[in-house]
Every structure is written in C-alpha cells, then in structure tokens.
C-alpha positions as CSV (number, residue, x, y, z in Angstrom):
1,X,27.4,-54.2,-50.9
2,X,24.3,-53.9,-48.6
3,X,23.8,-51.1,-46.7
4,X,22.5,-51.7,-43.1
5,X,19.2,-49.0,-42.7
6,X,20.7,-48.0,-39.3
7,X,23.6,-47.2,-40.3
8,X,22.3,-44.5,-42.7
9,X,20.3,-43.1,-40.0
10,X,23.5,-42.4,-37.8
11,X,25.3,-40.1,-40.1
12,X,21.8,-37.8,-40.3
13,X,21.6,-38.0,-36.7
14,X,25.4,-36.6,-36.4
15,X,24.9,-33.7,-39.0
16,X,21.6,-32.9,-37.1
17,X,23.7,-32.6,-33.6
18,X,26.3,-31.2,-35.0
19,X,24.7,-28.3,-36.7
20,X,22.7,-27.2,-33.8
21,X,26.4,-27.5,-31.6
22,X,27.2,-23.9,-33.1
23,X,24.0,-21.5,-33.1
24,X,22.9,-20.0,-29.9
25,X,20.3,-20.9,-27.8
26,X,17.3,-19.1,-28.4
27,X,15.6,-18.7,-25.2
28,X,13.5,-16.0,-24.3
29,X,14.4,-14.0,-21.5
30,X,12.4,-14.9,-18.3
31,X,9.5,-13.0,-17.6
32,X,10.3,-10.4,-14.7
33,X,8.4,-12.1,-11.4
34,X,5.3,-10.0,-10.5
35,X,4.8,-9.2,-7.2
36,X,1.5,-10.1,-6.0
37,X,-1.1,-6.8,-5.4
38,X,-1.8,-6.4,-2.1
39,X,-4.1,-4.1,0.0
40,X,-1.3,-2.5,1.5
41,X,-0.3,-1.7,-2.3
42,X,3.4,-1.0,-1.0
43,X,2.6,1.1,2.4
44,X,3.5,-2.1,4.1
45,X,2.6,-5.6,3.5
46,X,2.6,-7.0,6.8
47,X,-0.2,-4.7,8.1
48,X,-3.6,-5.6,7.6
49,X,-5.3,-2.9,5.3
50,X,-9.5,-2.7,4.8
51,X,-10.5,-3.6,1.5
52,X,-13.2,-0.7,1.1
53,X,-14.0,2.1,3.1
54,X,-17.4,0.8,4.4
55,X,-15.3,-1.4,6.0
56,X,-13.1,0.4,8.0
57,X,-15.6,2.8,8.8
58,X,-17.2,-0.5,10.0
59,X,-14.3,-1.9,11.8
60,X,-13.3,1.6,13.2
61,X,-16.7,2.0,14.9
62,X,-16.5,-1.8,16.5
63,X,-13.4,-0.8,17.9
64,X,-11.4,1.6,20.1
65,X,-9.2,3.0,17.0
66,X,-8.7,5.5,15.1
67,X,-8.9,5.1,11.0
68,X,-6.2,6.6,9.1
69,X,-7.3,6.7,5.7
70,X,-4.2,7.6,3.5
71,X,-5.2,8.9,-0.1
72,X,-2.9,8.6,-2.9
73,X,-2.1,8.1,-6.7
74,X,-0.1,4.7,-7.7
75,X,1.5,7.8,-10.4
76,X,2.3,10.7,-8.0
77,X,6.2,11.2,-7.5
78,X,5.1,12.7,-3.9
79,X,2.7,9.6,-2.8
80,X,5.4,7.1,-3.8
81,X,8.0,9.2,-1.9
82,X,5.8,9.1,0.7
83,X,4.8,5.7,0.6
84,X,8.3,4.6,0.3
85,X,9.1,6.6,3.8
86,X,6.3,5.4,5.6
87,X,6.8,1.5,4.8
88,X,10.6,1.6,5.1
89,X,9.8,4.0,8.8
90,X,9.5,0.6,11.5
91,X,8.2,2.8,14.3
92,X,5.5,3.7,11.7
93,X,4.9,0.3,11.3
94,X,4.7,-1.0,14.4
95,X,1.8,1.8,15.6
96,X,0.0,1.8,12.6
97,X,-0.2,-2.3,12.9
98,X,-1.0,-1.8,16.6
99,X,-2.8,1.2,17.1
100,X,-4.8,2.0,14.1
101,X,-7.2,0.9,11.0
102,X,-6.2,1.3,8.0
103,X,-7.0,2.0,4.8
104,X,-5.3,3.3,1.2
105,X,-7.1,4.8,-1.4
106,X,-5.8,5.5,-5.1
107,X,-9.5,7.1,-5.9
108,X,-12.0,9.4,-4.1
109,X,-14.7,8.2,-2.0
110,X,-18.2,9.7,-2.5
111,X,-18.2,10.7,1.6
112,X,-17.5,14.9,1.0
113,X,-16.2,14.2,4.9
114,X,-13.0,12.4,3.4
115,X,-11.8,15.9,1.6
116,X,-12.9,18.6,4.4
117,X,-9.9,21.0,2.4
118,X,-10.3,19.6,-1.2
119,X,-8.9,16.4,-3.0
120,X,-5.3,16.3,-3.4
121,X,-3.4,13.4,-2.9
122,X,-1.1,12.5,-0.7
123,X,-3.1,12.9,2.2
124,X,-3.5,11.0,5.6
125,X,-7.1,11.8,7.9
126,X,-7.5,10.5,11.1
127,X,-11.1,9.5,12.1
128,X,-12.6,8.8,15.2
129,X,-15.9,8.7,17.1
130,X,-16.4,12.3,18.4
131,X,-16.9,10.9,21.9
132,X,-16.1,7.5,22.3
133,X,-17.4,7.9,26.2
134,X,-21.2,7.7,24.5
135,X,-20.5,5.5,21.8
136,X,-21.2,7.3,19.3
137,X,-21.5,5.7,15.8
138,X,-20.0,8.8,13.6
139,X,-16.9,9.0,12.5
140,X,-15.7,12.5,11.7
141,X,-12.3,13.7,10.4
142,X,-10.4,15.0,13.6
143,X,-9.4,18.6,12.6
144,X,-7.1,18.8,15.4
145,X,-4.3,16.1,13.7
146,X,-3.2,17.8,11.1
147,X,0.3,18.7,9.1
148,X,2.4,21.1,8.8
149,X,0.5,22.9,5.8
150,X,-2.1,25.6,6.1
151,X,-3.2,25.2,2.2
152,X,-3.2,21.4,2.5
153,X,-3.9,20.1,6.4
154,X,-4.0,16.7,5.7
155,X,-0.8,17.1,3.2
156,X,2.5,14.8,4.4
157,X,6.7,15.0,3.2
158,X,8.4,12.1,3.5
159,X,10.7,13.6,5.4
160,X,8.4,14.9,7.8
161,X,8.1,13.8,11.8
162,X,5.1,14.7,12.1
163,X,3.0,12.1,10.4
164,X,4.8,10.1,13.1
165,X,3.8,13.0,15.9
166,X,0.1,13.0,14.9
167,X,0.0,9.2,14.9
168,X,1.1,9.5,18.7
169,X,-1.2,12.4,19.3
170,X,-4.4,10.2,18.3
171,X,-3.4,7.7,19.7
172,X,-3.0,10.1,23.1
173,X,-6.2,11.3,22.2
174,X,-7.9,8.2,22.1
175,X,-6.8,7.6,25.6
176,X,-8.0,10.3,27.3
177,X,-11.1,10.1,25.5
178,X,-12.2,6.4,26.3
C-alpha cells in the first residue's frame, strides 16, 4: 500500500484548523484614537490661536484687536471647567473668532505686564494699544475689563456672564477708541 504524500499533508492541515476553531482570538484591543494637539488645546478648534506670544503681540499691534491671552493649566479642575464653558459657549465663539486674537498659555511668560495681580491660572487679559488714534505700538493690560473678583481681576467661573460682558465691552471700547 502506497501512500500518496498529499494525502498525509491533508489530515495535518485538518488537525491544525481544527485546533485553532476553539481558542479565542487574541487580539489586542485597539489603541484609543488620539486627538491631534492643537493651538486651541480644547478652547475651540475652529478659531485660529497664535502659536507664541511674540506673535500675537505682533499680530495684535498690525491690527485693530484686542489680544485676549487666556492663561491656564492642562491639570486645573477650574481651567478645564472653564475651558469646557467657553468652547461649548457659541456666542463666545463666534466674537472671539471675529473680534479678537488669541492666545492660550499653559506656562508663564517672562512679560511681568501678563500678571499685573500675580500668576494664578485661570485667567483671561485683554490687551490693547493705549490709544489706537496715535498708533501706538504698546500693548498694555486694559485694567478697566476685568472680573468679578477683587483678589483675582483677571479670574473667570464658568458659569459666569461676564467673560462674555467684558468681551463686548472691548470690543465697545475698541470702537470708540479707533
């Protein structure tokens, strides 16, 4: 009796399939997908953010806007409450994409200017030339938008209207200034 060589092979092949019919796949579990970083780093993607504060400050003083520098910590249960209310808020949005330059910061600058009542994060400045009539290139931290705070003027809920109030106010301001 001759055996045929392919016919040995089939009965292998068989057990092989076979056995591996009854375990589980082992997969590993797909990685969770990253969300690119952005500038905006969550206060709202569709805006466009500077990338450092030399340029804003640059971009600011070539144009008829305010700044708003918003200073926060990626950690900070109040900035991501606050970030949360501000990119979720669409009338927010809409003015800070129309009206203003922007610009997040998860560290200190070395500008003193940026922290006129200390470093505490979060905390939203508005900047502008101190006359825009004369062109002047300063920028300077407009004391008269602030919060609701006296310990911490720059200092924002995210339930609070008046981040919302001060962003009409400077842009008012810049109005009857130009």
């Amino acid at each position: 009796l001759e055996i045929m060589p392919g016919l040995l092979s089939a009965p292998v092949l068989l057990a092989a399939v076979s056995s591996s019919l009854g375990k589980p796949e082992t997969r590993t579990a797909p990685k969770p997908e990253r969300v690119p970083q952005t500038l905006s780093r969550g206060w709202g993607d569709e805006l466009i953010w500077a990338q450092t504060y030399e340029e804003a400050l640059y971009r600011a003083k070539s144009s008829t806007k305010f700044l708003m520098v918003i200073f926060h910590l990626e950690n900070c249960p109040h900035s991501s409450a606050l970030k949360k209310a501000f990119a979720e808020n669409k009338k927010i949005q809409k003015m800070a994409d129309e009206d203003f330059i922007l610009l997040n910061l998860v560290f200190e600058t070395t500008d003193k200017h940026l922290s006129p009542d200390g470093q505490y994060v979060p905390r939203i400045l508005f900047l502008a030339s101190p006359s825009l009539r004369l062109a002047d290139p300063s920028l300077t931290v407009r004391a008269d938008i602030t919060g609701r705070y006296a310990d911490r003027l720059y200092a924002y809920e995210p339930s609070d209207v008046g981040l919302r109030d001060n962003m009409k106010k400077a842009k008012k301001l810049l109005k009857t200034e130009l």
